[in-house]
N, C-alpha and C positions, 0 to 999 in steps of 0.2 A: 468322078472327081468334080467337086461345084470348083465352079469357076466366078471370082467375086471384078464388078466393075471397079475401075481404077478408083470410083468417087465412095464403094464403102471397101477399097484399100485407107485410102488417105482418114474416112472417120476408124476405121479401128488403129491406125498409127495415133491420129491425137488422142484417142481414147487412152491409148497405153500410154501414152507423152505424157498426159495428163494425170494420171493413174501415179506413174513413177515419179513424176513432180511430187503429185501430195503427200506419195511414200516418204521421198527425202524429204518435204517439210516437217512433216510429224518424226521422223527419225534423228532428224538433226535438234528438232525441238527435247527429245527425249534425252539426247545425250547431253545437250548441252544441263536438262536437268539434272541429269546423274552427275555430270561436273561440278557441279554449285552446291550438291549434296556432299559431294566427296571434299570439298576445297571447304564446306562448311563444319563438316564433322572434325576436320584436318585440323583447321584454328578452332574448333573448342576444344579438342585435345592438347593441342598446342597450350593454351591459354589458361584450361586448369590444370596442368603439369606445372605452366610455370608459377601462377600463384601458389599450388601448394607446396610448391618447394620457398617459395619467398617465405611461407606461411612456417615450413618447417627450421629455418634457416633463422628467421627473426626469432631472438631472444626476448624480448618483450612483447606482454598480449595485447599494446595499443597495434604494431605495426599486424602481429596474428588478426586482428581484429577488422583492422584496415581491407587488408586483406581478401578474409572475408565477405566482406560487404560487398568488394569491384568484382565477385566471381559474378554472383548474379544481375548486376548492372550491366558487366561485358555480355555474359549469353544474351541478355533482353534487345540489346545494340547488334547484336549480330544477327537473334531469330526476328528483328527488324528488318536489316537488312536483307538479309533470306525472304522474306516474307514479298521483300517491295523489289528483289530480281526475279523471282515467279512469277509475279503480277505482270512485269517487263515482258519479259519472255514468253507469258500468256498471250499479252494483246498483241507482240511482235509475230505471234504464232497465226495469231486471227487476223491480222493484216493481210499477211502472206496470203493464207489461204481464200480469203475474201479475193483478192487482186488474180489469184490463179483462177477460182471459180468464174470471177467477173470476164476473165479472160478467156476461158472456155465456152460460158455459153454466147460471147459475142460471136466470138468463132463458127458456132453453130448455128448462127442467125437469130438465136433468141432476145439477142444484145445483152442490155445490164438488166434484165427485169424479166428472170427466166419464169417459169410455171407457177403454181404453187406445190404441184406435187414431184418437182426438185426442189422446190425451196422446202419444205419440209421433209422430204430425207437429207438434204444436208443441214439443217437445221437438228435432227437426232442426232446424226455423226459430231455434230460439234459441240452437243450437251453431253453427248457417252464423254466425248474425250476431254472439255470443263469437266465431270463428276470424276474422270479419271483422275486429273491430275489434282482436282482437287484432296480427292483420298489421300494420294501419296504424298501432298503435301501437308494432310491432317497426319498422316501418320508417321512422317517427317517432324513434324512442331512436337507431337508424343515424345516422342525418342529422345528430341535435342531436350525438353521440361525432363525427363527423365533421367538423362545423364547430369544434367546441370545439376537436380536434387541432390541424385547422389555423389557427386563430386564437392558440393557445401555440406554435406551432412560427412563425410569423410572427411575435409579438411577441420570442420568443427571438432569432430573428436580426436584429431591429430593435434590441434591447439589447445585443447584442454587434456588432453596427456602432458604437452609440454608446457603447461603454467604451473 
């Protein structure tokens, strides 16, 4: 059985410290994504249900009309809003991590101004995980333009059924 001195006890404890820190950062960062996805999907359904019911409701094609037009203003205002709490939550994300990392390798003796070949594998890991979320927020922005389409081009032809 190898038997390990107390001082690489203590570097594989911070090592997993560390390890499990950046897990919950990136985890906590991911849920709070899927939150902001789910709370954003939630009010544009909210919000074309209600117009098109205002849309079905109104007797005259000024208010139909009206209507209309605040669907895709509100999604614009909203995939805004979406757009600039991912940005938040990105740099809120690379803060963290920065402030862990910077903390770790003081800990290690390296101070704030570790290698260059740790700074460039943490440098890959934080471009994977930017092109990550980047995707899923490209393919987030698809979906909400996609529903939005289709929810103006539906309530269009429910308005001109009822003119």
């Amino acid at each position: 059985m190898q038997s390990y001195s107390p001082e690489q006890i203590d570097a594989i404890k911070s090592n997993a410290d560390t390890a499990m820190a950046f897990s919950n950062i990136v985890l906590s960062s991911f849920e709070h994504l899927i939150n902001l996805n789910l709370s954003t999907t939630r009010t544009l359904l909210e919000e074309s249900a209600a117009a098109t019911s205002l849309m079905l409701e109104s007797g005259n094609s000024t208010s139909s009309t009206k209507a209309q037009k605040a669907i895709p203003e509100t999604a614009t205002q909203n995939a805004m809003a979406y757009f600039q709490e991912v940005q938040e939550l990105t740099t809120e994300t690379q803060q963290e991590l920065t402030q862990l990392m910077t903390s770790y390798f003081s800990a290690h003796g390296h101070g704030a101004n570790p290698s260059a070949a740790w700074l460039k594998g943490f440098d890959g890991v934080f471009k994977s995980l930017g092109h990550q979320v980047s995707a899923i927020t490209e393919a987030n922005h698809k979906a909400m333009a996609d529903v939005t389409s289709r929810v103006a081009k539906a309530t269009a032809s429910q308005s001109a059924k009822h003119a």
